[in-house]
Backbone as a ProteinNet text record, in pm:
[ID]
protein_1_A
[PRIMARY]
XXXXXXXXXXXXXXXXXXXXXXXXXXXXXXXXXXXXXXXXXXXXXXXXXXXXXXXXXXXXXXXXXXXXXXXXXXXXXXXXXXXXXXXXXXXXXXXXXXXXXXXXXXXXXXXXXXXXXXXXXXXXXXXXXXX
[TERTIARY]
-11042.3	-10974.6	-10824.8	-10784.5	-10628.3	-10526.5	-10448.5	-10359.4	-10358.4	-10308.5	-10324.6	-10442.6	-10514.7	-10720.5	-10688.4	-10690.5	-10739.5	-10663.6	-10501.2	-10440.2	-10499.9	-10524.9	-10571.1	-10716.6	-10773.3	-10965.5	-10919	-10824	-10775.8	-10793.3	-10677.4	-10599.5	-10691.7	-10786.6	-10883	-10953.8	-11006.9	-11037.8	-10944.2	-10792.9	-10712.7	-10629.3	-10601.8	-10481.5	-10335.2	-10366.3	-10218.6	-10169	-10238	-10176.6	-10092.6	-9941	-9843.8	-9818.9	-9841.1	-9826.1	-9897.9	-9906.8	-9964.7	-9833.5	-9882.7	-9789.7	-9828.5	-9718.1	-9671.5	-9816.4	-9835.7	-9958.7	-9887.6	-9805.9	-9744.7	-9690	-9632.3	-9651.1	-9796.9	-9878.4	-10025.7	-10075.8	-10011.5	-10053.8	-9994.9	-9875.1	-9795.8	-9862.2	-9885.5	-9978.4	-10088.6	-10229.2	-10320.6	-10359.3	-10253	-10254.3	-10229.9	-10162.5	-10164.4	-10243.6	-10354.2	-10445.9	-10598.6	-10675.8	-10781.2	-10889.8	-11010.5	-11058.6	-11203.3	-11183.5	-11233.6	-11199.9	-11064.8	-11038.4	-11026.8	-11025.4	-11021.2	-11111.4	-11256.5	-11376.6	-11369.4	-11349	-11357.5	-11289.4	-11187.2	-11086	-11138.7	-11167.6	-11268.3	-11388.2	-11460.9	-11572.2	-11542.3	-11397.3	-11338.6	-11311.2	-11225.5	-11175.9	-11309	-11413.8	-11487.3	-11562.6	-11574.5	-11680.2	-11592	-11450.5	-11355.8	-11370.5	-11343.7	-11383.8	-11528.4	-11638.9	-11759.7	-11692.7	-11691.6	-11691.7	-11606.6	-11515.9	-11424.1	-11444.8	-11547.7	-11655.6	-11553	-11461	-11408.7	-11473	-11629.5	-11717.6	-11801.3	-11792.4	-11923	-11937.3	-11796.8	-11863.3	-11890	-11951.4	-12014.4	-12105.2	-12204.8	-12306.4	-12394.2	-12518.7	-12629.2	-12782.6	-12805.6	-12906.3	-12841.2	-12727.5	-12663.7	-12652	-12713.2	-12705.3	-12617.9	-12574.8	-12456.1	-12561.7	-12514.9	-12601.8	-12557.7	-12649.4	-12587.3	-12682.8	-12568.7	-12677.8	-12628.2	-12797	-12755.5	-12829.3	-12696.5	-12755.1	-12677.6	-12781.6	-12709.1	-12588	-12507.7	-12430.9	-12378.1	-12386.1	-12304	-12173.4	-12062.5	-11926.8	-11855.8	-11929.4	-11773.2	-11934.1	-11881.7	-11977.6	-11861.2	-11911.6	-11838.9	-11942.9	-11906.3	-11976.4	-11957.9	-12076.2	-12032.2	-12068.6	-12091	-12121.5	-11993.7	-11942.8	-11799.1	-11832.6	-11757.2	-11817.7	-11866.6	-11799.4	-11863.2	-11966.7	-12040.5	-12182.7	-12240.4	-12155	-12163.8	-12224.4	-12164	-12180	-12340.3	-12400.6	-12538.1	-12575.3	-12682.9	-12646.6	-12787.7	-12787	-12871.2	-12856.2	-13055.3	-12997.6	-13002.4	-12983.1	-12976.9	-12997.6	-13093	-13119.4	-13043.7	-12953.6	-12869.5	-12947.6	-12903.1	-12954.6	-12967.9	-12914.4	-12933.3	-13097.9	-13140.7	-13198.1	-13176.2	-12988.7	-12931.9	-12964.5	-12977.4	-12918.7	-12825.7	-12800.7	-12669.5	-12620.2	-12576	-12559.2	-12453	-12523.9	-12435	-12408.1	-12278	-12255.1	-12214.5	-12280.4	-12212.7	-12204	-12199.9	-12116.3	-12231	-12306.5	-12386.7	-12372.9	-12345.9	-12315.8	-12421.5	-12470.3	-12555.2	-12482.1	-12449.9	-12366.4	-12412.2	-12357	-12429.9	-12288.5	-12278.3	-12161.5	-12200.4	-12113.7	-12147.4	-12098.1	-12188.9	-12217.7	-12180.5	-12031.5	-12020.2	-12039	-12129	-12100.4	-11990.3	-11853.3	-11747.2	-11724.9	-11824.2	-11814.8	-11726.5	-11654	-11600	-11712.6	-11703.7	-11768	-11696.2	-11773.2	-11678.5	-11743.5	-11737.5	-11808.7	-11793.3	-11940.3	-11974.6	-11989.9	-12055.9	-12082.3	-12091.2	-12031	-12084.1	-12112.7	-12237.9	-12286.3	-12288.9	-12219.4	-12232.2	-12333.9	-12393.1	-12546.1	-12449.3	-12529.7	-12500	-12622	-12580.6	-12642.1	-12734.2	-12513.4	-12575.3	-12631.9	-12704.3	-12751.8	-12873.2	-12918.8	-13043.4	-13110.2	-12993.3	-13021	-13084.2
7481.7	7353.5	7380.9	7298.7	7326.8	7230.7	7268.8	7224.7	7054.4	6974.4	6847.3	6815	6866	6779.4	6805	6933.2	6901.6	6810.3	6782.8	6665.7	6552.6	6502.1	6356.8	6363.3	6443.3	6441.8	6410.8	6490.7	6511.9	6337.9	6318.1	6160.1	6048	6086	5970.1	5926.7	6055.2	5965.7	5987.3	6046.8	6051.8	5972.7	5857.7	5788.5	5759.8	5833.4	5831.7	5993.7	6053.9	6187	6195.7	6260.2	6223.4	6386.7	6493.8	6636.7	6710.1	6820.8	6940.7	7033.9	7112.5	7235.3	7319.6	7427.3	7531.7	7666.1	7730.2	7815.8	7920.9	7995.3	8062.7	7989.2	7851.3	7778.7	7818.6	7767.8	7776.1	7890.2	7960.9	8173.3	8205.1	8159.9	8163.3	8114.2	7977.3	7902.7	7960.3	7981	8024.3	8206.5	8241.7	8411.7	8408.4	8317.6	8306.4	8222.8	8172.3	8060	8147.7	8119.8	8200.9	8089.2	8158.1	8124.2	8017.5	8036.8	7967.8	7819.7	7848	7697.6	7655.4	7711.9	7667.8	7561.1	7644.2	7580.9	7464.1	7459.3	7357.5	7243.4	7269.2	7172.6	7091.5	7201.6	7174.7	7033.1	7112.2	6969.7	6893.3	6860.8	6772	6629.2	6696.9	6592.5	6577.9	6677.1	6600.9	6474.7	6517.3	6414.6	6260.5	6274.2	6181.7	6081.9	6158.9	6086.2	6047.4	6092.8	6007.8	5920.1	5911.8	5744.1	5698.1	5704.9	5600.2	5565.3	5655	5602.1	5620.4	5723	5798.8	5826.9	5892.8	5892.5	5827.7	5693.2	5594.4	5584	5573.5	5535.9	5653	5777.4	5861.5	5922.3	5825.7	5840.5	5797.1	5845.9	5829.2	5829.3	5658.4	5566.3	5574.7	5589.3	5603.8	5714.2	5819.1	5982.9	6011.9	6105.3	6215.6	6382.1	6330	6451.5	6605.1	6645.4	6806.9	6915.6	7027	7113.3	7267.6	7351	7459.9	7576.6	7636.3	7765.2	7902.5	7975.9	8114.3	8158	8244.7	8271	8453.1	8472.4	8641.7	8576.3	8641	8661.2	8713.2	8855.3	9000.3	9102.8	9204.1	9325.5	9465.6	9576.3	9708.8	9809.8	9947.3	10005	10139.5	10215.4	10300.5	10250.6	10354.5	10317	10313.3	10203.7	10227.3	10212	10258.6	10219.3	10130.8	10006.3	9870.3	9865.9	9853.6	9834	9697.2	9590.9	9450.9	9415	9493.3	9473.9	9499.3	9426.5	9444	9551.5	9592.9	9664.8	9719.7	9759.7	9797.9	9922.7	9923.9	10061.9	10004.9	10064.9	10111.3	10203.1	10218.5	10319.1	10366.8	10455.8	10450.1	10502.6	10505.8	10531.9	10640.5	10765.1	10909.9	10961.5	10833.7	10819.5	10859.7	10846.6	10869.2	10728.6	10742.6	10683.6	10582.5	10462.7	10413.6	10311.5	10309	10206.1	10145.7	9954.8	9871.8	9775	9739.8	9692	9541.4	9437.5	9304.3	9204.7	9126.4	8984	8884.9	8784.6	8732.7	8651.2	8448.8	8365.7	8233.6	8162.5	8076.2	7992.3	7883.1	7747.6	7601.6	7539.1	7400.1	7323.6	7256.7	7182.4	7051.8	6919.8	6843.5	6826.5	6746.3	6738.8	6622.9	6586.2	6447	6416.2	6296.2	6277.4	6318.5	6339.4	6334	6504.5	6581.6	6731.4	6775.1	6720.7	6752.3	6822.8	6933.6	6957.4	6972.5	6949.3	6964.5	7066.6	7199	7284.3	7201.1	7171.4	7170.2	7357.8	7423.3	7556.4	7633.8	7758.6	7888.8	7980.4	8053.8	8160.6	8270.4	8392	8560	8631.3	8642.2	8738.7	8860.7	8951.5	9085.3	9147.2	9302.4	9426	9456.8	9441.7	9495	9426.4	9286	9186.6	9144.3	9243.6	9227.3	9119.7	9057.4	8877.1	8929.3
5266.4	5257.4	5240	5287.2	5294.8	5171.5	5182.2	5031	5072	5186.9	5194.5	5186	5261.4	5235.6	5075.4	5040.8	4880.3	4853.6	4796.1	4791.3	4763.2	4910	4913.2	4878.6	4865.4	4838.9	4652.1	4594.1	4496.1	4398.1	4524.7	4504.9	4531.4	4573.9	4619.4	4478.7	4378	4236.3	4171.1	4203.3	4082	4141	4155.2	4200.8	4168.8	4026.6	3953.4	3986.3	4054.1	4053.8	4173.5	4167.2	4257.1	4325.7	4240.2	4301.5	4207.6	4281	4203.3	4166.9	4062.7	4035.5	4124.4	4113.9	4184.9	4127.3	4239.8	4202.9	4102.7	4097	4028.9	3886.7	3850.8	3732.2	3617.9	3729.3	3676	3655.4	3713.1	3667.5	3543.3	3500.3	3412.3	3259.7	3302	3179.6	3145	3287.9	3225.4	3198.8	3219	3150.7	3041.5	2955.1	2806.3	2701.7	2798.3	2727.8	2715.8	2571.6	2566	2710.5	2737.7	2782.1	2755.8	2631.5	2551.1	2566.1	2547.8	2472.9	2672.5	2760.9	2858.8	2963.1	2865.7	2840.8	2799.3	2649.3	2577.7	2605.4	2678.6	2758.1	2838.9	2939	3053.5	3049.2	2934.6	2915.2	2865.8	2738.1	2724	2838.1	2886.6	3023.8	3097.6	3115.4	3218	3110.3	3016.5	2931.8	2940.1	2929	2890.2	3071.1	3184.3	3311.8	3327.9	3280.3	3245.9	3216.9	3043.9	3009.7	3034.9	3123.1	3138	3363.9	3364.5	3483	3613.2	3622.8	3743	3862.3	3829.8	3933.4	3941.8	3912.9	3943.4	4088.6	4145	4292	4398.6	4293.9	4335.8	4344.4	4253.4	4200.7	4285.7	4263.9	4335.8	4254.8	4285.7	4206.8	4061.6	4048	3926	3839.1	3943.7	3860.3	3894.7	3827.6	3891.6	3921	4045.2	4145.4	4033.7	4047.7	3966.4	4063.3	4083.2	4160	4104.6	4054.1	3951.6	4058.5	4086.3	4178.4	4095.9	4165.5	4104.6	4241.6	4177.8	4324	4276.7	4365.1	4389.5	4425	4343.1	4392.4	4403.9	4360.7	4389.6	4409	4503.6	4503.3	4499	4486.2	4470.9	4520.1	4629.2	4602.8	4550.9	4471.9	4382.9	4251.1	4142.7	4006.3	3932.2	3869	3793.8	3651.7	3586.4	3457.3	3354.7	3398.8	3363	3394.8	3244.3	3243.8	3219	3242.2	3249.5	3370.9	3453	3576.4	3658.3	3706.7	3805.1	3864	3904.3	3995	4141	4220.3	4274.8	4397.2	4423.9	4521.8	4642.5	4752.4	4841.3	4937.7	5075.1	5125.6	5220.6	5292.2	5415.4	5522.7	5637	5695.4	5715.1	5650.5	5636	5515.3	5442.3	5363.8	5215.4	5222.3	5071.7	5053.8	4865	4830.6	4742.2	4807.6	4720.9	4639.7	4526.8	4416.7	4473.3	4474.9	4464.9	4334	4313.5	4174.1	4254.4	4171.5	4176.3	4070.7	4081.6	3965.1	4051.8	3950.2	3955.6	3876.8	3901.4	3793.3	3816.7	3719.6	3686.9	3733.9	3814.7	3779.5	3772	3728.9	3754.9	3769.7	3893.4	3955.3	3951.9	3944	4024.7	4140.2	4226.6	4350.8	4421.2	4501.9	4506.1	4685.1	4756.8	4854	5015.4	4905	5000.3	5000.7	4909.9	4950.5	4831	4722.5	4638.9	4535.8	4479.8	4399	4261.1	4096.6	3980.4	3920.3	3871.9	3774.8	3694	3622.1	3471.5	3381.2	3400.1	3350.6	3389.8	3380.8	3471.3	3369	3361.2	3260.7	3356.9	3317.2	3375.6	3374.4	3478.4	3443.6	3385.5	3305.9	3248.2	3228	3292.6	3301.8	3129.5	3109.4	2928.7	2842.4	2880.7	2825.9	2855.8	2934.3	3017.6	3116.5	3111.7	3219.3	3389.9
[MASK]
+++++++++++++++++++++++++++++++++++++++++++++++++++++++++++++++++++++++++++++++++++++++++++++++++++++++++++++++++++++++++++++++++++

């Protein structure tokens, strides 16, 4: 998606919103914010656009569609030392073989008609956690 679609997809439930910041602004801010409270932020405002019913006219039979998939989003190959990290084998076609490491996250988004999606949660599968 490109910076105008997002924009106006943006502007379509935020109507008071007139621009975005600069991507580098926003690198600035959130390299010094825990991630925590980024969270906590996070479900703040979404809880706050619930009740004040932002996405009603996106709802469907009056739910708010939610859709919880797992997703892969980074792979490596080779064993590195992060042991957070997933991992599996691999056979080549020489019949070595080879460890792949990846990132594996729980999410549950909502899901709106016009293709906009909102994370509600993302949990990290982990190696060292046995997930």
């Amino acid at each position: 998606m490109d910076l105008p679609t997002f924009k106006k997809t943006l502007q379509q439930m935020f109507p008071e919103l007139e621009n975005l910041p600069h991507f580098d602004t926003l690198n600035r801010i959130l390299e010094k914010i825990d991630p925590n409270e980024i969270e906590k932020t996070h479900l703040h405002i979404l809880k706050k656009f619930i009740r004040n019913k932002k996405f009603k006219r996106f709802l469907i039979n009056n739910c708010y569609p939610v859709a919880v998939d797992g997703t892969q989003k980074f792979t490596r190959d080779g064993q590195w030392r992060d042991i957070e990290w997933l991992e599996r084998r691999h056979k080549t076609a020489d019949g070595d073989e080879r460890i792949q490491q990846y990132v594996y996250i729980l999410e549950a988004n909502l899901v709106f008609h016009n293709g906009l999606t909102i994370p509600l949660m993302s949990e990290f599968l982990s190696y060292g956690e046995g997930d």
